[in-house]
Every structure is written in structure tokens, then in C-alpha cells.
C-alpha positions in Angstrom: 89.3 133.6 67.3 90.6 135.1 70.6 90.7 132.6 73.3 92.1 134.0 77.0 94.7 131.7 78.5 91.6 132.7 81.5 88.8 130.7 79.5 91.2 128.0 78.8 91.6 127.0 82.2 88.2 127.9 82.9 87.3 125.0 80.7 90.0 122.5 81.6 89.4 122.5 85.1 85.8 120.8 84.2 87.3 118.6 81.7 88.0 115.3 82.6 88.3 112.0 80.5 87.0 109.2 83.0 87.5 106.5 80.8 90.1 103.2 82.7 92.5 104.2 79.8 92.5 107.9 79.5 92.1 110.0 82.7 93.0 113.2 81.5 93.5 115.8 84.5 96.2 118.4 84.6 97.8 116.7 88.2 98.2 113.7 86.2 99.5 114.8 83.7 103.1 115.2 85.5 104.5 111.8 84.9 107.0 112.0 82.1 109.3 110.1 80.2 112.5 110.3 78.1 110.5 111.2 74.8 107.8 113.3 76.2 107.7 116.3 78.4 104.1 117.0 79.6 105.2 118.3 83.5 105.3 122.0 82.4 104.3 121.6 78.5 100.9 120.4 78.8 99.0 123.5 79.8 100.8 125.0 76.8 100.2 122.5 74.3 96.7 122.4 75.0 96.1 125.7 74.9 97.8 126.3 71.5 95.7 123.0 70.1 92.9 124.9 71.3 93.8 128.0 69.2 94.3 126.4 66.2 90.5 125.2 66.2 88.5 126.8 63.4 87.4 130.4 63.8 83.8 129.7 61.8 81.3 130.4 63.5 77.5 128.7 62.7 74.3 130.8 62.9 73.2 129.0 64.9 74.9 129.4 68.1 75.8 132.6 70.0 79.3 133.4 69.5 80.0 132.7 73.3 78.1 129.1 73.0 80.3 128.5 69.7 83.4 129.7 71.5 83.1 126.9 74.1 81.8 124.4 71.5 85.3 125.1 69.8 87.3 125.3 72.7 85.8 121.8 73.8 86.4 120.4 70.7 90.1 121.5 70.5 90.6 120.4 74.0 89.5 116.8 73.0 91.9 116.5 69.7 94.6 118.0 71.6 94.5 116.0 74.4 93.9 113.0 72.2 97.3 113.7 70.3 99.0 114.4 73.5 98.0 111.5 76.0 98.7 108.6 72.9 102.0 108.5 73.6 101.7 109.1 77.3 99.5 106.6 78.2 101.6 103.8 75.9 104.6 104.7 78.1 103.4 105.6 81.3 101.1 103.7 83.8 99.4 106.2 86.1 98.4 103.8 88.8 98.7 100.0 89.6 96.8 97.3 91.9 99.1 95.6 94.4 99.4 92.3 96.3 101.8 92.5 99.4 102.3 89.4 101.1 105.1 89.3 103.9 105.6 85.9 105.8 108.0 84.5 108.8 110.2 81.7 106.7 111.9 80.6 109.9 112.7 81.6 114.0 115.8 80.9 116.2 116.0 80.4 120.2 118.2 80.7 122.8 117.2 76.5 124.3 114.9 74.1 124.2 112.2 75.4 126.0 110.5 78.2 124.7 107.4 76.2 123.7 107.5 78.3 120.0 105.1 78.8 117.9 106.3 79.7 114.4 104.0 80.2 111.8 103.2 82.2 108.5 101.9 85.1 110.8 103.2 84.6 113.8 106.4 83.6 116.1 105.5 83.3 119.9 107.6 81.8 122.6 106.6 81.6 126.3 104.2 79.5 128.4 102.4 76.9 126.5 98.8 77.8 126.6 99.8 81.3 127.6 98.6 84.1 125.5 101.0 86.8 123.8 98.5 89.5 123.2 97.5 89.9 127.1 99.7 91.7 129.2 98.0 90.8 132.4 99.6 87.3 132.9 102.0 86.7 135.7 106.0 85.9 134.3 105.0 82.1 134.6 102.1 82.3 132.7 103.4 84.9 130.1 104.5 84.4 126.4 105.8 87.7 124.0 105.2 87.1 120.5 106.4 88.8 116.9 103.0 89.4 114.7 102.3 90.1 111.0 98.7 91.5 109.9 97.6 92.9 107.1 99.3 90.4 104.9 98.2 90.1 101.9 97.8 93.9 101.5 95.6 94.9 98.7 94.9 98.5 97.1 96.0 100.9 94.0 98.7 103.1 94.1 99.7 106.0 91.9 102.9 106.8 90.1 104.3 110.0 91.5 101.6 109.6 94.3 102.4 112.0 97.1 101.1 109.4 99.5 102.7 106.1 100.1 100.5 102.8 99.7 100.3 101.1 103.3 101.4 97.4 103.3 101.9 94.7 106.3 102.2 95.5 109.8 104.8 93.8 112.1 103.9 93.9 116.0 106.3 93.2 119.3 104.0 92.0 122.1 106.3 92.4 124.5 105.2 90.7 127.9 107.4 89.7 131.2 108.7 85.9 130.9 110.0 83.9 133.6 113.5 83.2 132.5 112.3 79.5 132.7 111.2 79.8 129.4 114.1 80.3 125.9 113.2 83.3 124.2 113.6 84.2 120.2 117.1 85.2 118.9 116.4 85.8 115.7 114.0 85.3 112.7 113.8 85.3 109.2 110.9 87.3 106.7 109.8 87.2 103.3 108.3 90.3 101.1 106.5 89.7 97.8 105.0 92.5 96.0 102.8 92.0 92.9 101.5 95.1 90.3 99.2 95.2 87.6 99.0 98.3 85.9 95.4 99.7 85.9 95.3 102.5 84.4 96.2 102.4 81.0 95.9 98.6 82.0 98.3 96.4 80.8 100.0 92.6 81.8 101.2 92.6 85.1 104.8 93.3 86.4 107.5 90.2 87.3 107.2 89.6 91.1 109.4 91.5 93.4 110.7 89.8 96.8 113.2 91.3 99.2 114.3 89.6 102.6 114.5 91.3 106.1 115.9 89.6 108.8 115.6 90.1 112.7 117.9 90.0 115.8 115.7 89.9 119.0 116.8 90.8 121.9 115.1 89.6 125.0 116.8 91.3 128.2 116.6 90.2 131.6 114.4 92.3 134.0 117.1 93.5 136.1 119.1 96.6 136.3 121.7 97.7 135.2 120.5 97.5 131.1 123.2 98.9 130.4 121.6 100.9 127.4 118.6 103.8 127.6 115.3 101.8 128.6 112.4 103.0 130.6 111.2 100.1 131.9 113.7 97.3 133.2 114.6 96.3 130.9 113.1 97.3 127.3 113.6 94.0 124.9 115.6 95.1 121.5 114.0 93.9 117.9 117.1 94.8 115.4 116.0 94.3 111.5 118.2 94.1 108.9 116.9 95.0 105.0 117.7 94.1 101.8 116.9 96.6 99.1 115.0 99.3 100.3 115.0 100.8 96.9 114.7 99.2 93.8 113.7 100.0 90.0 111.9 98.7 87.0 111.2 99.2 83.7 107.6 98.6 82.3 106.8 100.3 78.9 109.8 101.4 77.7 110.1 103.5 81.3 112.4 103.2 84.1 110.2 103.0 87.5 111.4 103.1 91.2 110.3 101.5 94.1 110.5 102.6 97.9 109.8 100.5 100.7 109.1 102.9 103.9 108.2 102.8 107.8 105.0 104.7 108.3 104.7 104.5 112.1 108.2 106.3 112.8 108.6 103.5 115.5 111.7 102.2 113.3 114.6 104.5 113.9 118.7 104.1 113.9 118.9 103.0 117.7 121.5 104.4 120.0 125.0 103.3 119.9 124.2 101.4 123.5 121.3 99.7 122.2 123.4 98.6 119.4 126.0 97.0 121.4 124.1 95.6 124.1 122.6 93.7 121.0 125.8 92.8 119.5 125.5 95.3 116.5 127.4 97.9 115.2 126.6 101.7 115.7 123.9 102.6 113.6 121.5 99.6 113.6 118.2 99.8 113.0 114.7 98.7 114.7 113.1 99.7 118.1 113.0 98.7 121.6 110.0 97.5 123.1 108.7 97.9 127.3 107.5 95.5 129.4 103.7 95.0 129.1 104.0 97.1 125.9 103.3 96.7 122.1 105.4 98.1 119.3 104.0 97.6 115.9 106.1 98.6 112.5 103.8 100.2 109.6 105.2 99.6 106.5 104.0 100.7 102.5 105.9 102.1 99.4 106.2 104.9 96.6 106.4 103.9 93.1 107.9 106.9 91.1 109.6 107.8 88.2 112.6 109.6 89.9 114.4 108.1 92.9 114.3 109.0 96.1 117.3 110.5 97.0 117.3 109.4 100.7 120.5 107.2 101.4 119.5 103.8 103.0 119.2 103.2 105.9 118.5 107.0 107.5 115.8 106.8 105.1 114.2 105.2 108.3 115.7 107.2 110.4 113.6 110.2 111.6 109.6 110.2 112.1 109.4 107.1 110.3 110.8 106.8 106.2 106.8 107.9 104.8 107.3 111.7 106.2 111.0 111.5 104.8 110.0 110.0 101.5 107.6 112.8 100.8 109.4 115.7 101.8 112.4 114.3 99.0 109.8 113.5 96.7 108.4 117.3 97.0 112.5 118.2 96.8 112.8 115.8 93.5 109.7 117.6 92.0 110.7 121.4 92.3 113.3 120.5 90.1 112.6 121.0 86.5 114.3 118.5 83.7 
């Protein structure tokens, strides 16, 4: 029997195996590992299972309705031969937990009337409210937020789309200078996966540590570094490993932790010094009356990203930099 390479893929794009276990779809397909090459070889595999179907032909059944018949039913052993070892070594997507947490805060005195929470650090007026920006310097407090923690979703391997995580906000408000302000804080990451899809037992617990220099300036000129208002406070973060891997199944897996909201950038040199940092730190500065939030998430894939940390952050935020190296790391064939 003749089969077109056209039919084929007439037929395969309508094909698809919906079961938790075995999705079978050609963009799927691409993960690989070390013992089985289905990026480019899985069109052609398929195909050639196909054409080794049997060429008899019943009487009764056209000879087009007996063609597909065939065609369907080499698509199904195929792809059953193909995907057992894939979906033993691969995981395709995974359910996440992200929990991220202040541990502990810093002040500059005794009377900054902190709060200091799971959630939240404030500092300010007691009784005063960090999320309005309407209250006079006495009656003021700033605060340092994080929402959407715990963090729940899927994510896919080799997704070209990161999974979005907690979110850490500067409520920046004008404070008497009364009142202590933060110095520096301490924040905890824990990220749990459970492969769904082939599903499977779930992954050891990952944790990484971020730390915080805050610094709140006085509201009067000179600032001695680029501000717009006077003068912008400075949040300066420091990470610990931004990329790390794993191996589940016999396969090596990396993870990416990136900035979405392009809010955290390498500061300038000024900024830097005026918080007592070296050239090249990283975080944002913050207006008066203003809030700053910091949208983070993460890739899992099975090639690195080859962005060097910490300019990984550094320009419109690490999620538009991560997929541009990830659609660099993919062009390349094994």
C-alpha cells in the first residue's frame, strides 16, 4: 500500500491519545532523553510504522475507508512502541506547590512599631495602614508584601511559558523620620512537584533563600543616585540558586527561577553605592506614594538555560529572557 507522507499528517493532526498517561501529540513529543531521540524522529518513525501495516484489503470496506482503517491502526501500534519508553523516562507536566515566606526583618531602632509576619513586614505608625498612600508622614507606615503564596498550578517540561509563582510588593509611603525603618530581611522559597502526566511519586522538596537590603532614604535632596521623586527608597535582593537541576526517571531536569514583571533589573552603579553594594546589584527602587511589586515563576526543562545569573534578571524581566534562550537552546539539534 501507498501511503503519502500528505495522508499521514492528515491523520496525525486528528490523532490524539487523551489518556493522564499517554498524551500523544506531535508538540509533545519534543522532550527527549539520552536513550531516545523523538524531537525530529518521531514524524518519521511513525510514518514508517504506518507503512509497514498490512496491505489486505477486506471487501468490505472501500479501499479509501480501509486505507484510513490501516493507517489508524499503524498509527496506534507505532505510537504505542514509541511512547513506552518515553513516558517511563520523561514526565511531560507536573503540579506545583510554591510557598515563599519572610523568616525574619532587621531595623534601623527601636521604634518602628514592626510587624513581621509569614506575609508581611510593615514598619511605621502603629495603627497606620501600609497599603494607603493618602496618610500624612506621621500617620504613614511602608510595608514589604507577599501574595500568592502558596502558588498552585501545572507546568510543562519544555513549556514555552513560565509557571507564575508568589508576588513580592514595596508599598512605599512617606514616614516621618520619627519612626525606624527596615534594613534588611530574610525569605524562604519551597517548591514542591508531582509529576502528572505520566504520574508518578513526587519530587524531594526544593528550597532556596533570598535575602533583602532595604533602603529607606530620607526625603531630601541631594539622593545622590537617579530617583524621580525625593527620594526613591532602594529594595536590594540577593539569591541563592537561580538555577538548579534534578534527576527524576533516569533524566536530568533543570529548574529556572525568573522575574516576570521586568521590575527587577541590575540597578545603577549609584544606586548600588548609596546602598552600600557593589556595582551590579540587583532589585528596584521604589517612589514615594508608589507600589513596586516583583512577579516571580519558573521553567522546568530538560536543557539549561544558558543565561548567566544574575543578568538573567537583568533586561524586561528574566521570563522574556528565559524564552528567547530557550527558543535559542531549541534550534539547536542534538
Amino acid at each position: 500500500m501507498n501511503i503519502s507522507q500528505a495522508m499521514y499528517r492528515e491523520v496525525v493532526g486528528s490523532l490524539f491519545f487523551n489518556q493522564k498517561t499517554l498524551h500523544l501529540s506531535i508538540a509533545q513529543m519534543e522532550i527527549t532523553n539520552e536513550n531516545n531521540e523523538l524531537n525530529s524522529g518521531l514524524e518519521n518513525a511513525l510514518f514508517k510504522a504506518v507503512t509497514r501495516t498490512t496491505t489486505v484489503i477486506p471487501s468490505f470496506c472501500s479501499n479509501k475507508e480501509c486505507r484510513m482503517k490501516k493507517i489508524c491502526k499503524g498509527l496506534l501500534v507505532g505510537a504505542v512502541i514509541l511512547i513506552a519508553p518515553f513516558s517511563q523516562a520523561a514526565v511531560v507536566e507536573w503540579s506545583y506547590n510554591v510557598t515563599t515566606e519572610w523568616l525574619g526583618a532587621t531595623f534601623s531602632g527601636a521604634n518602628a512599631n514592626q510587624i513581621v509576619n509569614d506575609s508581611l513586614i510593615s514598619w511605621g505608625r502603629a495603627g497606620g495602614d501600609h497599603t494607603n498612600p493618602t496618610q500624612s508622614a506621621i500617620n504613614s507606615r511602608s510595608g514589604i508584601a507577599i501574595s500568592n503564596s502558596p502558588a498552585m498550578g501545572n507546568v510543562f517540561t519544555n513549556g514555552m511559558l513560565p509557571a507564575p509563582t508568589n508576588i513580592i510588593t514595596h508599598y512605599n509611603n512617606t514616614l516621618s523620620s520619627t519612626y525606624s525603618t527596615l534594613t534588611s530581611a530574610s525569605i524562604l522559597t519551597t517548591l514542591d512537584l508531582t509529576p502528572v502526566n505520566p504520574v508518578g511519586p513526587a519530587v524531594p522538596q526544593f528550597t532556596t533563600n533570598f535575602f533583602v537590603d532595604f533602603i529607606e532614604t530620607p526625603n531630601t535632596t541631594p539622593c545622590n543616585f537617579p530617583s524621580v521623586t525625593v527620594c526613591d527608597d532602594i529594595f536590594v535582593i540577593q539569591f541563592g540558586a537561580l538555577n538548579t537541576e534534578f534527576v527524576y526517571g533516569g533524566l536530568t531536569y533543570f529548574l529556572s527561577i525568573v522575574e516576570l514583571s521586568g521590575n527587577l533589573t541590575p540597578l545603577p552603579d549609584a544606586t548600588c553605592a548609596r546602598a552600600g553594594k557593589a556595582n551590579g546589584c540587583l532589585g528596584f527602587t521604589t517612589r514615594e506614594k508608589t507600589f513596586t511589586p516583583a512577579q516571580f515563576g519558573f521553567f522546568i526543562t530538560t536543557r539549561p538555560l544558558n543565561v548567566p545569573e544574575p543578568a538573567m534578571l537583568g533586561l524586561f524581566g528574566l521570563g522574556l529572557l528565559g524564552l528567547r534562550a530557550f527558543g535559542r537552546r531549541r534550534s539547536v539539534k542534538k
